[in-house]
ZALUMDO-426819 format. One record per residue (C-alpha): residue number from 1; z, x, y. Coordinates in nm, 3 decimals. Example, Ala and Ser with C-alpha at 12.3 -4.5 7.8 and 13.67 -1.06 7.14 Angstrom:
2
MIPA,1,0.780,1.230,-0.450
MIPA,2,0.714,1.367,-0.106
# end
This chain:
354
MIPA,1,9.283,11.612,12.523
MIPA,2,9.617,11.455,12.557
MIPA,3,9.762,11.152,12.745
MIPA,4,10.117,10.977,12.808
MIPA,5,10.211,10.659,12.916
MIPA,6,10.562,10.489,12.989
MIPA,7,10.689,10.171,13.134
MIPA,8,11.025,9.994,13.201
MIPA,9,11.052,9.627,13.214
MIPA,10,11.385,9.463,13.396
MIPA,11,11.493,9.103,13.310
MIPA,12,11.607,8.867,13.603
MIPA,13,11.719,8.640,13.359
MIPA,14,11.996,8.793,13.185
MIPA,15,11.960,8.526,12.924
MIPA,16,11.626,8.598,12.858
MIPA,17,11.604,8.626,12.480
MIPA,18,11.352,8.912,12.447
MIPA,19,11.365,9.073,12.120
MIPA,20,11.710,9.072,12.179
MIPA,21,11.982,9.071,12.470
MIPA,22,12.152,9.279,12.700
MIPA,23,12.230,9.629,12.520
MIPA,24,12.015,9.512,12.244
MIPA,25,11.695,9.444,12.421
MIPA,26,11.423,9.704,12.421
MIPA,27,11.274,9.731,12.797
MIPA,28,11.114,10.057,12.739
MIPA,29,10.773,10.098,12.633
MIPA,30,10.562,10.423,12.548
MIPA,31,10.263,10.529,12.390
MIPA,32,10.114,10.883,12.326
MIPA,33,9.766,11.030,12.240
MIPA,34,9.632,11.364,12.117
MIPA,35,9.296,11.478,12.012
MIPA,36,9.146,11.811,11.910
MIPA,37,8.841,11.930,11.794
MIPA,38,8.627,12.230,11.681
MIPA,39,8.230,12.234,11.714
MIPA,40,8.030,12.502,11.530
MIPA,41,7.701,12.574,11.491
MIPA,42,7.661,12.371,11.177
MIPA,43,8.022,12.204,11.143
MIPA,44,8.228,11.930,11.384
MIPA,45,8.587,11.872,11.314
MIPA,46,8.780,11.579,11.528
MIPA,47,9.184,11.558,11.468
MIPA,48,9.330,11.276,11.663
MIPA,49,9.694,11.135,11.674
MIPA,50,9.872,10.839,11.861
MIPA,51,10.181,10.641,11.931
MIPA,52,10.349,10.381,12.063
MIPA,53,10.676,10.218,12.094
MIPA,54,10.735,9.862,12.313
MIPA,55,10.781,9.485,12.326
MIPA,56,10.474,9.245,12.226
MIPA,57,10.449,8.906,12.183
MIPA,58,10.347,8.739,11.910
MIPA,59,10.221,8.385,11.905
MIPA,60,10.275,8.283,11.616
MIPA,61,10.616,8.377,11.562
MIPA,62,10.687,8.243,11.924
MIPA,63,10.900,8.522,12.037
MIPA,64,10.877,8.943,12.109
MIPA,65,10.891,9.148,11.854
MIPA,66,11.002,9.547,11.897
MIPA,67,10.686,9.742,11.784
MIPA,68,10.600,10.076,11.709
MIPA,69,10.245,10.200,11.583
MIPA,70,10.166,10.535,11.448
MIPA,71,9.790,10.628,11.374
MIPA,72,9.642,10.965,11.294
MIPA,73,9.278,11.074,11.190
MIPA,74,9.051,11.337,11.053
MIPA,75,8.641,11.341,11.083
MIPA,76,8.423,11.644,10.947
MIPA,77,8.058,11.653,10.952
MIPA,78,7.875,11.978,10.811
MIPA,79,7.456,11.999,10.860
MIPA,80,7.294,12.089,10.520
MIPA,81,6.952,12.101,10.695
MIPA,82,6.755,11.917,10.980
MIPA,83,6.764,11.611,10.758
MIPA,84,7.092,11.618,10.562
MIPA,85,7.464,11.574,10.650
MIPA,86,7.749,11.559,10.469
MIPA,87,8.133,11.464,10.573
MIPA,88,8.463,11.343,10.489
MIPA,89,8.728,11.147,10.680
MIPA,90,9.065,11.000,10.653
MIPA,91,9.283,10.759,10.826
MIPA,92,9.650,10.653,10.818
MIPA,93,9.809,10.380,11.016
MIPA,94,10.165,10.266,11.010
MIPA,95,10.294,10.004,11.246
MIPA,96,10.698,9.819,11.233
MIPA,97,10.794,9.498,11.405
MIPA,98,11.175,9.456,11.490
MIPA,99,11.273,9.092,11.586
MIPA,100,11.582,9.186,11.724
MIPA,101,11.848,8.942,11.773
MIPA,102,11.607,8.649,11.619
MIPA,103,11.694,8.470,11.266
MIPA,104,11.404,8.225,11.252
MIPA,105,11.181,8.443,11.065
MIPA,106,11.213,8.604,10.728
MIPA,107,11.298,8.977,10.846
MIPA,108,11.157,9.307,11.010
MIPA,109,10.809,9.393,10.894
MIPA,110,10.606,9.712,10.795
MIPA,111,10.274,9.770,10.735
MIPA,112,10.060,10.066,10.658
MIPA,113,9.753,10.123,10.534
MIPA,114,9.559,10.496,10.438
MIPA,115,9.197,10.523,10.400
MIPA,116,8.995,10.889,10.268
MIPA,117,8.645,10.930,10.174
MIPA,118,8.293,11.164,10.225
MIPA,119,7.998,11.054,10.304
MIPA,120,7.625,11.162,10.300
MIPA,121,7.361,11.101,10.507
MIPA,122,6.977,11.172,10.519
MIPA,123,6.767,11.135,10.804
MIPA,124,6.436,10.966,10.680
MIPA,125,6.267,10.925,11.004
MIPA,126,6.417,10.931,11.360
MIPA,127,6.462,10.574,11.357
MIPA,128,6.593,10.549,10.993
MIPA,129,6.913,10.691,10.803
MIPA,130,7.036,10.610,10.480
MIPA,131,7.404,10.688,10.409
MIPA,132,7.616,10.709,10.094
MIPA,133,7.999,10.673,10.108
MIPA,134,8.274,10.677,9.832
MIPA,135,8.574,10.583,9.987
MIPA,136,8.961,10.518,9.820
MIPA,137,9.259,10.379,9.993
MIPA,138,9.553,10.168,10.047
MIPA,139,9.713,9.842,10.295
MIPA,140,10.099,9.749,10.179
MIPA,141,10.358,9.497,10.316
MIPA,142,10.678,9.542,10.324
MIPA,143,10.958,9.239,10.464
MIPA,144,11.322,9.306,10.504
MIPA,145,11.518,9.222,10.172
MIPA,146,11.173,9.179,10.034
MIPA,147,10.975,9.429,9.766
MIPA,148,10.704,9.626,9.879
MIPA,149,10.348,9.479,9.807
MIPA,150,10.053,9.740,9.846
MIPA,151,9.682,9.654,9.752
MIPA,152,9.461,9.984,9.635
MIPA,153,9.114,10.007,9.622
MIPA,154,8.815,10.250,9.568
MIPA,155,8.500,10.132,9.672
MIPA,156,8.107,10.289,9.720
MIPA,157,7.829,10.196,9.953
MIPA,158,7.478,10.266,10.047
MIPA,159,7.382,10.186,10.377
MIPA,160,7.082,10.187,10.595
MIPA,161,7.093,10.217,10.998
MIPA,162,6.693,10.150,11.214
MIPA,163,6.628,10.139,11.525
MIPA,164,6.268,10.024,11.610
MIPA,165,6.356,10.046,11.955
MIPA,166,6.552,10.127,12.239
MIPA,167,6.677,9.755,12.281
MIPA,168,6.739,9.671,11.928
MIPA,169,6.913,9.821,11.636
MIPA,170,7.046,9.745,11.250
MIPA,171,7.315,9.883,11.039
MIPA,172,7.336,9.745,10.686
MIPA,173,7.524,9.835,10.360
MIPA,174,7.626,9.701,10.011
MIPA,175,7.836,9.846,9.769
MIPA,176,8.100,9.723,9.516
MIPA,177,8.490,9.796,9.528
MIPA,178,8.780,9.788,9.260
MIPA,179,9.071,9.675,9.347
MIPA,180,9.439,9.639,9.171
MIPA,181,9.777,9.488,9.333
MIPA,182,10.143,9.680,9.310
MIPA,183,10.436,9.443,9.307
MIPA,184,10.199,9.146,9.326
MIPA,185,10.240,8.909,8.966
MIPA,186,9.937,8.697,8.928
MIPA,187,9.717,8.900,9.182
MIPA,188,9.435,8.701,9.315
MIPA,189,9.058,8.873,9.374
MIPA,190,9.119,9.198,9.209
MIPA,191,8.892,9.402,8.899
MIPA,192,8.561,9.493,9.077
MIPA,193,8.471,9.283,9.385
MIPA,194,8.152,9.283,9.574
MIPA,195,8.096,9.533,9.935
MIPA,196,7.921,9.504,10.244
MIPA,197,7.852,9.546,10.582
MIPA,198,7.643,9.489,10.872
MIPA,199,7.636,9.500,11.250
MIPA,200,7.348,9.434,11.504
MIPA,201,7.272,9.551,11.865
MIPA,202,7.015,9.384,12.128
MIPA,203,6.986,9.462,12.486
MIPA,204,6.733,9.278,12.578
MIPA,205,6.805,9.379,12.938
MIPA,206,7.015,9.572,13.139
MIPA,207,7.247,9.265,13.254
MIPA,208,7.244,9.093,12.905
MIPA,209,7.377,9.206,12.529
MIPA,210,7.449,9.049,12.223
MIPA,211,7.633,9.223,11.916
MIPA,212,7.687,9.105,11.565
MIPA,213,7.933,9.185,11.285
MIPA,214,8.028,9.100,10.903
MIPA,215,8.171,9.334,10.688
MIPA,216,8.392,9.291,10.383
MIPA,217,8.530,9.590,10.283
MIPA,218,8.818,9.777,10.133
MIPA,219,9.100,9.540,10.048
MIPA,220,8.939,9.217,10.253
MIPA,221,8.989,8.862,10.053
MIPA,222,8.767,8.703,10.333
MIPA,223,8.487,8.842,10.588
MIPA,224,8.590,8.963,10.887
MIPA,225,8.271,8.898,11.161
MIPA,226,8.222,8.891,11.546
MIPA,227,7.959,8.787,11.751
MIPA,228,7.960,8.877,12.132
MIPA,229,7.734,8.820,12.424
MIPA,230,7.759,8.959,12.750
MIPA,231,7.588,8.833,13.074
MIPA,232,7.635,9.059,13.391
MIPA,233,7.451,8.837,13.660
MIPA,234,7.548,9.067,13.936
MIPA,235,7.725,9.463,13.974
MIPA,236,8.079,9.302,14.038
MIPA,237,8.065,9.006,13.779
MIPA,238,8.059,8.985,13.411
MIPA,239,8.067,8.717,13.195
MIPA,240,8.149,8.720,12.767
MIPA,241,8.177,8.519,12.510
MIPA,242,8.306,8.586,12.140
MIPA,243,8.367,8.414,11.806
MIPA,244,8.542,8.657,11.537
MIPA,245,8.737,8.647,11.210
MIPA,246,9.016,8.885,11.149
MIPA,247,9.286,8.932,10.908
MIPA,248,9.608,9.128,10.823
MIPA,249,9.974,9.084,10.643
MIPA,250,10.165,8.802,10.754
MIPA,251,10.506,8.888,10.949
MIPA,252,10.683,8.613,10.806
MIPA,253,10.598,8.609,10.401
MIPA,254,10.525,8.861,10.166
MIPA,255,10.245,8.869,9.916
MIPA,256,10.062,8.677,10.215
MIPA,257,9.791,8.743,10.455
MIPA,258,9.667,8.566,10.806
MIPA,259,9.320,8.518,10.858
MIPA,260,9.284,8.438,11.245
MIPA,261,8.949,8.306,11.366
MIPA,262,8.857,8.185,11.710
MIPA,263,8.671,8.206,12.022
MIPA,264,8.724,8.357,12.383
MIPA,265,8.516,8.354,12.699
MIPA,266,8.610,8.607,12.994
MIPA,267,8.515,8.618,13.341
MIPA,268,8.563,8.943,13.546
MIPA,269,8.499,8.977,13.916
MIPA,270,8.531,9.247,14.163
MIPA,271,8.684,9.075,14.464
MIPA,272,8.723,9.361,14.674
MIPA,273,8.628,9.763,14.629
MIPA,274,9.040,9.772,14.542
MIPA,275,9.074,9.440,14.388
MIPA,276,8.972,9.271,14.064
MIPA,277,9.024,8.877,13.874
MIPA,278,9.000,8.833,13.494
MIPA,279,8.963,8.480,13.364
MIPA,280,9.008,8.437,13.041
MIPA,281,9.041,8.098,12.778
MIPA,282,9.017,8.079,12.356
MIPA,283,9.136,7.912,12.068
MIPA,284,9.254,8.062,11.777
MIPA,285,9.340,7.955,11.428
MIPA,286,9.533,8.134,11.158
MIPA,287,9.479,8.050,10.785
MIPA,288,9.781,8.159,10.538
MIPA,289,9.648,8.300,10.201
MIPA,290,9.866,8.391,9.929
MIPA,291,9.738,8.712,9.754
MIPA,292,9.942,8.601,9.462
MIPA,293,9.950,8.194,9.247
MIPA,294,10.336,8.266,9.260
MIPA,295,10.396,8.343,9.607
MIPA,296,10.633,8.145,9.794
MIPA,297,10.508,7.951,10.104
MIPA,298,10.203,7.824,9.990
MIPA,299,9.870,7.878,10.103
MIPA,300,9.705,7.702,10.325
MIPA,301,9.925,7.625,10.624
MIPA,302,9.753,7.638,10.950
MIPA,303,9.886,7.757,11.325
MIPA,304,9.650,7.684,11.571
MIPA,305,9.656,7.727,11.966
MIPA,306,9.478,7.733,12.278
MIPA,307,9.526,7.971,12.539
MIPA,308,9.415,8.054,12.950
MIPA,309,9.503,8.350,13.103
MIPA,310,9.439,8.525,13.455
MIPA,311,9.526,8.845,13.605
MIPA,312,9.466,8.987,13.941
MIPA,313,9.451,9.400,13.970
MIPA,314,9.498,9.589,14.303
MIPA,315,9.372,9.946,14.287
MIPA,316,9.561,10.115,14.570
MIPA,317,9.412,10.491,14.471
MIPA,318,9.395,10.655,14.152
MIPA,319,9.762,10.701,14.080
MIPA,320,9.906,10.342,14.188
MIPA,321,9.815,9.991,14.186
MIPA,322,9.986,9.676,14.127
MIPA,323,9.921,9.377,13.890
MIPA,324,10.001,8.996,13.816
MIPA,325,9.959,8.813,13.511
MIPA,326,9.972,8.439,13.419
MIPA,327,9.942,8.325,13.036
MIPA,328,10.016,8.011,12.871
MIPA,329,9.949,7.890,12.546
MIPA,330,9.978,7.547,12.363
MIPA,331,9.996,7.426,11.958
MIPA,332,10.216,7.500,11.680
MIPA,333,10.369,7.820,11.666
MIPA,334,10.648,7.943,11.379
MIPA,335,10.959,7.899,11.620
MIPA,336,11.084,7.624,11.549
MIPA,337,11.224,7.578,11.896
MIPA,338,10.878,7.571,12.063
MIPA,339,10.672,7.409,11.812
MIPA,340,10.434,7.214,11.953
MIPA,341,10.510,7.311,12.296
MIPA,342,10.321,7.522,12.580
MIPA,343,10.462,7.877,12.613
MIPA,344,10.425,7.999,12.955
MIPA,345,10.457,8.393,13.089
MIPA,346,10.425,8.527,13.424
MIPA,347,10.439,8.926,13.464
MIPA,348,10.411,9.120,13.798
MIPA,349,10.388,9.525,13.803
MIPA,350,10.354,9.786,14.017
MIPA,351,10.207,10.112,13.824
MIPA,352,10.172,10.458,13.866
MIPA,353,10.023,10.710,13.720
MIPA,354,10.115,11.115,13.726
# end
């Protein structure tokens, strides 16, 4: 399977500082995606490829960046017998943010990270399966007129996935990972570190879910989690609610990373057969850690923000429809032109698909 997607944005405003003016702006936005695959009697192999190239927006920084993401991946399972499978897989992501014409912040960034392992797993009962993973793999940072910072780690798990029944399943592991910095003096939480994992499905009905995460794997210095709950009181509303920890490199300091936690609740409803509303409202919070006790910027700064958002979708027929969207955030961001100031965008679009 293959898709393609493109998009051209046009500024009113030709003072609009987007990632850039006039010549220098970047109103053209694309991504790509390819996937093949081979099933056998015994074997299933799944290639899969994307990318993308456009203007985000990044809170924090308080301005659009130019971004391009890359991302390719490899599964392979093989059945030993009825009870036994083996696999490997690997991963590589690589994603660049341009800031154009902007001098607030320190310079472009790139980040990519690679990931490779097998696995086996043996099916116990039909409600229980124990796996065993050895995985290897590495996330780096790298700032304009800054060096290159990579984190590498190998790590193993055991892990056990039961369902009792059809409205309620587990999926736990632990493990232990070592890890060890590259251009990083002083490099915090590295030798061998403790692994895990788990995640947690109920549906106690067919309106109403709730899913859980934590998982602290690979080159993590905190837990990343989620916990979701989803309410669908009738067939064209749905209601969710969700509290998560992420993290990833900063885009403003190297040897750092941004933990972001927060909350967001959603409400969707079908209006019309053609016509849709999304209400959405969170807070977020992002945490600066140094992975390094001589990196500059110390740790511990905080950016925090609310945010509401709303968009209305009209579905004229599968190939067109046309969209509005209303966001507006408030808090510190890194710009120092808008700190502590609401940020307010309005986008309207008319879309078609060939």
């Amino acid at each position: 399977s293959a898709n393609y997607a493109a998009g051209y944005r046009y500024y009113f405003n030709p003072e609009y500082t987007a990632a850039g003016t006039g010549e220098e702006r970047n109103p053209f936005n694309q991504t790509a995606f390819v996937s093949i695959g081979h099933l056998g009697a015994r074997h299933e192999l799944t290639l899969t490829g994307s990318a993308s190239s456009g203007t985000g927006f990044d809170v924090l920084a308080g301005q659009n960046l130019i971004q391009t993401n890359l991302s390719a991946s490899m599964d392979y399972r093989y059945t030993l017998t009825s009870h036994v499978d083996v696999g490997a897989k690997a991963s590589y992501l690589f994603l660049i943010n341009e800031e154009g014409t902007q001098e607030n912040l320190s310079g472009d960034g790139n980040f990519d990270a690679w990931d490779a392992g097998v696995w086996a797993d043996w099916l116990a009962t039909g409600k229980t399966r124990w796996r065993w993973q050895l995985d290897a793999g590495q996330t780096s940072q790298t700032l304009q007129n800054e060096n290159r910072v990579a984190r590498n780690y190998v790590q193993t798990l055991v892990s056990l996935a039961y369902t009792p029944t059809e409205k309620l399943s587990f999926d736990g592991g632990i493990g232990l990972a070592y890890l060890e910095d590259q251009g990083i003096e002083q490099g915090e939480d590295i030798g061998i570190q403790p692994r895990y994992q788990f995640s947690a499905k109920y549906e106690p009905t067919e309106k109403t879910s709730l899913k859980a995460s934590l998982s602290l794997l690979g080159a993590d210095i905190r837990p990343n989690f989620r916990l979701e709950a989803g309410w669908q009181p009738r067939v064209n509303t749905g209601l969710s609610l969700a509290l998560y920890q992420n993290q990833g490199y900063s885009l403003t300091t190297t040897e750092q990373v941004q933990v972001s936690r927060g909350v967001i609740g959603t409400l969707s409803q079908r209006l019309f057969s053609k016509i849709s509303l999304s209400l959405s409202g969170g807070w977020q919070q992002t945490e600066n850690l140094n992975l390094s006790a001589e990196a500059q910027g110390g740790s511990g700064g905080d950016d925090a923000y609310t945010f509401v958002t709303a968009s209305l979708l009209w579905q004229f027929n599968d190939w067109s429809s046309w969209s509005a969207t209303w966001w507006n955030s408030g808090g510190n961001t890194s710009n120092q032109g808008s700190r502590n100031s609401p940020e307010t965008r309005a986008t309207v679009s008319f879309n078609l698909t060939f």
